[in-house]
C-alpha positions, 0 to 999 in steps of 0.5 A: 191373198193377204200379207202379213208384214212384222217390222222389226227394229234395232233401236240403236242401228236406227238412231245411228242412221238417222244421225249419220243422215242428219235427220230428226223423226217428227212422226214416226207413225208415218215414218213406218207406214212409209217402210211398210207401204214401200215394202208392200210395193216390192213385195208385190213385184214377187207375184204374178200381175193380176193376183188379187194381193192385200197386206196388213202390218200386223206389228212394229217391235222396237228393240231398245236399250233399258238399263245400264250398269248401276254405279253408286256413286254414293256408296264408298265401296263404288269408288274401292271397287272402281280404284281397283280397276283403275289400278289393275288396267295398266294402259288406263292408269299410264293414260292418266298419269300422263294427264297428271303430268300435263296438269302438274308441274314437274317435281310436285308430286311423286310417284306415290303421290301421282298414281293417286292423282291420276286416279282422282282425275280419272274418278271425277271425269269419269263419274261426269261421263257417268252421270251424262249418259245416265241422262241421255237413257233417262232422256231415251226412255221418256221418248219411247214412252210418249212414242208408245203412247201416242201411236199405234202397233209400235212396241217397245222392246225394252231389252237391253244393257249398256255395259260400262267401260271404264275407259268410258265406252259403252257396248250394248248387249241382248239387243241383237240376240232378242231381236233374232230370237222374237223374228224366228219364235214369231214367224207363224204370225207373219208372212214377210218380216221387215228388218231395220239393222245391219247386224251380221249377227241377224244373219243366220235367223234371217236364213233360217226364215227363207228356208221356212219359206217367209220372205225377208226386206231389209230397209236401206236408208240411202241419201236424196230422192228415189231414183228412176231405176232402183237397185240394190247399191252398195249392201251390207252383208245382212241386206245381201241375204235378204230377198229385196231391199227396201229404199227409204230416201231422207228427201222423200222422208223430209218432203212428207214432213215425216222428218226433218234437218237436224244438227244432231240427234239426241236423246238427252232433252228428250219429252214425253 
């Protein structure tokens, strides 16, 4: 019998994780041929000794953010557009008059005066942030370009959106709900799907899947080497609905020369 393994990742969740383990991926081939071949292992513990088992990893589909709110800066209906909001957001607005007021010393502006200071802070800051995280998904999309293009059976989803805050957060959306879609509208294609998220939001298609009849892994980064006797540790909810877990150590990662120490994880200066 022949497995079909699909892996499918949240962009996001993995660059969190890999930050979180001060890891940077040189080789990211040999990165998910680790998962797959770590997952075959605990797949085959599900069978009877002695069945004849092969398995093939058909894809990786990486689900990733591609766009953001678009603001034109150059445009003067941008800054009208964001003046109101600044205006209408009464914690924001407070926020930035206090500002005012540690910048500038009593009595040398008035009321007035200071609403309209504290929204040209604001604006100027905020347009710097604005321009910063500009960069940085620039910088993400030339690295997933030269990953692509550079490996095989990894693809890009390019399918999500940062949308933009103006208390300079930014919330991801579509990311989750393209990943769950794809896992579910595939599922004729494979026979075990790898997932690499601790989105609760995967939750329900995951189910959907085992009462299909497919079988579920979830990867589970965890600190130092493979212990002896493996369990299933501490889990999120999505890693407790699956059927088995699937170790990935950062000493293992690190020795193979897949990865290795890094101060940070980041995206800006990222090359083709």
């Amino acid at each position: 019998m022949t497995g079909r393994f699909m892996t499918f990742v949240d962009g996001s969740n993995l660059y969190g994780t890999l930050r979180k383990l001060g890891l940077k991926v040189h080789d990211f081939e040999g990165f998910y041929r680790k998962i797959f071949e770590s997952a075959v292992e605990r797949w085959r513990g599900t069978w009877v000794p002695g069945d004849a088992l092969t398995a093939r990893q058909v894809r990786i589909y990486w689900y990733v953010v591609a766009w953001m709110d678009e603001w034109d800066f150059a445009n003067a209906s941008t800054r009208e557009h964001l003046r109101d909001r600044f205006f209408n957001d009464r914690d924001l607005r407070r926020l930035w008059l206090v500002e005012v007021g540690r910048r500038i010393p009593a009595g040398r502006v008035d009321g007035a005066s200071a609403e309209l200071e504290a929204f040209n802070l604001w604006y100027q800051e905020f347009r710097g942030w604005y321009d910063s995280k500009r960069r940085t998904l620039d910088g993400m999309l030339r690295f997933y370009h030269g990953v692509e293009s550079s490996s095989e059976f990894i693809e890009f989803r390019r399918c999500g959106r940062w949308k933009v805050g103006t208390d300079r957060s930014l919330s991801e959306k579509r990311v989750d709900t393209a990943l769950a879609v794809d896992m579910v509208g595939m599922k004729e294609f494979y026979d075990v799907a790898i997932l690499i998220s601790d989105d609760a939001d995967s939750i329900p298609s995951l189910q959907y899947l085992k009462d299909e009849g497919k079988h579920v892994a979830v990867v589970d980064f965890q600190r130092g080497h493979s212990p002896d006797q493996r369990n299933r540790g501490a889990s999120s909810r999505v890693k407790m609905v699956a059927d088995f877990l699937v170790p990935i150590y950062e000493l293992d990662l690190i020795e193979s020369g897949t990865a290795a120490r890094a101060e940070r994880v980041d995206f800006a200066d990222e090359e083709a």
